[in-house]
C-alpha positions in Angstrom: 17.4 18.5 -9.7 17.0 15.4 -11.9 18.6 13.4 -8.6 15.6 14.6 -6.8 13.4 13.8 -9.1 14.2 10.2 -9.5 14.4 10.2 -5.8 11.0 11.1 -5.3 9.4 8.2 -7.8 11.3 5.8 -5.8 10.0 7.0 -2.5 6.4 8.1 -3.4 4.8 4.7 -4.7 5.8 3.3 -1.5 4.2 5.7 0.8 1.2 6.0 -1.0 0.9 2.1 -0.9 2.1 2.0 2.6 -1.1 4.4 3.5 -3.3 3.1 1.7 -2.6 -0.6 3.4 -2.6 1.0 6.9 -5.9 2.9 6.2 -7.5 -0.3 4.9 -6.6 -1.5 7.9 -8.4 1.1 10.1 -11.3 0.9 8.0 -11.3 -3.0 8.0 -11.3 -2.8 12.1 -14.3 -0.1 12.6 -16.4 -2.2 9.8 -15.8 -5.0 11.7 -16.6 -3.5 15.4 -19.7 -1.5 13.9 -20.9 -4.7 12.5 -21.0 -3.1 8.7 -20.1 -5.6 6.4 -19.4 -4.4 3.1 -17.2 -1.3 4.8 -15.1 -4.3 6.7 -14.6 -5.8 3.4 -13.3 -2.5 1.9 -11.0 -2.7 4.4 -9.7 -5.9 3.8 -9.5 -5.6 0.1 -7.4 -2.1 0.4 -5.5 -3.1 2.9 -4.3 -5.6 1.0 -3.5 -3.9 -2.3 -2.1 -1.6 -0.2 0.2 -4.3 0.9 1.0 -6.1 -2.2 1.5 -2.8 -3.9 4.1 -1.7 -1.2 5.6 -4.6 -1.0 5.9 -5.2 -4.6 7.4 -1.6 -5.7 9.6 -2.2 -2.6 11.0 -5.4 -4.1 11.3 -4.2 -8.1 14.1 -3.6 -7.8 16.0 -6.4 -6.2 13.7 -8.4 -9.1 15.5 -6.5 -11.9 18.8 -6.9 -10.5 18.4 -10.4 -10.6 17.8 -10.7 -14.1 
């Protein structure tokens, strides 16, 4: 139970970082086709939290190893 758990706060962070970079994304490209500004730049500034969080949770790990 407590495996699963643990499991779970290792997995969820990423996926919810993964969809919110990958939604950004989407919403970043119809902004940009539909020629609204301020939703294009939404976009670009969740897609990349989105990214940096993702990829940052992803690598905490091999950080704290290191140490």
């Amino acid at each position: 139970m407590i495996r699963t758990i643990l499991g779970l706060v290792q997995v969820v962070p990423l996926a919810i970082t993964l969809f919110v970079a990958i939604a950004g994304a989407f919403v970043a490209l119809i902004g940009g086709l539909a020629g609204w500004a301020d939703v294009t730049e939404f976009g670009k500034l969740a897609a990349g939290l989105g990214a940096l969080g993702f990829f940052g949770w992803f690598l905490f790990p091999v950080i704290l190893r290191s140490l």
